[in-house]
N, C-alpha and C positions, 0 to 999 in steps of 0.2 A: 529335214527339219522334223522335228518331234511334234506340231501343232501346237503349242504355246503359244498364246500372246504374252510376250514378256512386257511390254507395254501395261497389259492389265491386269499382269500378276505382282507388278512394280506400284504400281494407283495400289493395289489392296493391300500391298503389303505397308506402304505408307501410312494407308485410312489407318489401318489397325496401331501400327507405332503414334499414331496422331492421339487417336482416342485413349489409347494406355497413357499417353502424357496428360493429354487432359484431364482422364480421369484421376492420376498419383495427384496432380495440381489438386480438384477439389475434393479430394478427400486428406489432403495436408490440410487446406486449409478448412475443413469441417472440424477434424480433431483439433486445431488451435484454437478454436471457437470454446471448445471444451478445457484448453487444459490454460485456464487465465489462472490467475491469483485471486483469490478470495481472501479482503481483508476481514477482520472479526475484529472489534473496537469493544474493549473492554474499561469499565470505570464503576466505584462506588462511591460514597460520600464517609468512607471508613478506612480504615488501617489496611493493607499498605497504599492503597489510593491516597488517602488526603495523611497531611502532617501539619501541625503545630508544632511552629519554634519559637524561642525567643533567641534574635539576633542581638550581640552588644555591637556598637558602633563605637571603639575606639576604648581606652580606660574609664574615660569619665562624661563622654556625651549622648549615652542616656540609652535604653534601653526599646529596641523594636519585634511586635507580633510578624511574623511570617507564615505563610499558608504553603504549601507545597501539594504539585498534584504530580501523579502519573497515571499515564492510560496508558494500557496492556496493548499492542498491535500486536497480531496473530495472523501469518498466512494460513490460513486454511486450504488453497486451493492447492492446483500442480505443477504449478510454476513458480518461481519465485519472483516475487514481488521486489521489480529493480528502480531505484531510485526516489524511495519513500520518503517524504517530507511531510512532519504534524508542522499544523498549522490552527491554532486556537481563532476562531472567528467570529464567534460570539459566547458570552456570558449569561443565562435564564437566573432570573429571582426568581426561587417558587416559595408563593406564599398561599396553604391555603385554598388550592384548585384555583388560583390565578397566576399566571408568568408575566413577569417584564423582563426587558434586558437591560443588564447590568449597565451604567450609562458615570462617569463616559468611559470608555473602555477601544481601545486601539490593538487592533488585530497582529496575531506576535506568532513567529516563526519557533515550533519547540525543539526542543533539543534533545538527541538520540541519551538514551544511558549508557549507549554501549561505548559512546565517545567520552574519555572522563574532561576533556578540556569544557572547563564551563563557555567558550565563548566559541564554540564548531556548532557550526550550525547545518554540515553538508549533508545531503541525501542516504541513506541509505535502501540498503539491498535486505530482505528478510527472505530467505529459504523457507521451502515448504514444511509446513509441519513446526516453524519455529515462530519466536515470538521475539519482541524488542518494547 
């Protein structure tokens, strides 16, 4: 016999495959900590944010104000941002260095632009670096 404990060159070789596991584990999961999705929420109270229209309703039953909005979503981070859903949930009046909220007002699911159907209302996915 050579003097080997194969026994306890079997344990150290294990310990070491143990701890290179453990360690690829938190160091996966450190870097995912870092590569989330950073959303960026963009809006003004001007062109191309807000719109004015006048809507007709029908030939002859009369004529309706329309307000239109859009808010810019922006993944800024390094992942991309899977299964986004706007959701409007409240309304601020500002008047003046005082706020109330717009009253009464029911909390509404918004709709992607990138989907042209007006009545889709499904989640989307935004890639890094892009916008919707």
């Amino acid at each position: 016999m050579c003097g080997w404990d194969w026994n306890l060159a079997n344990f150290i070789v294990q310990l070491f495959v143990a701890i290179g596991t453990l360690g690829a584990v938190v160091v996966a999961l450190f870097l995912g900590l870092f590569q989330k999705p950073t959303l960026k929420i963009e809006f003004e109270q001007k062109e191309p944010y807000c719109r004015k229209t006048i809507f007709r309703l029908g030939a002859h039953e009369g004529l309706f104000s329309r307000y239109w909005i859009r808010i810019k979503v922006t993944n800024e981070g390094r992942k991309v941002a899977k299964k986004c859903q706007g959701k409007l949930v409240d309304i601020k009046v500002v008047k003046t260095e005082e706020t109330s909220s717009f009253q009464p007002f029911d909390p509404v699911i918004l709709r992607w632009a990138s989907y042209p159907d007006e009545t889709d209302l499904r989640p989307t996915n935004i890639n890094k670096g892009e916008y919707d």
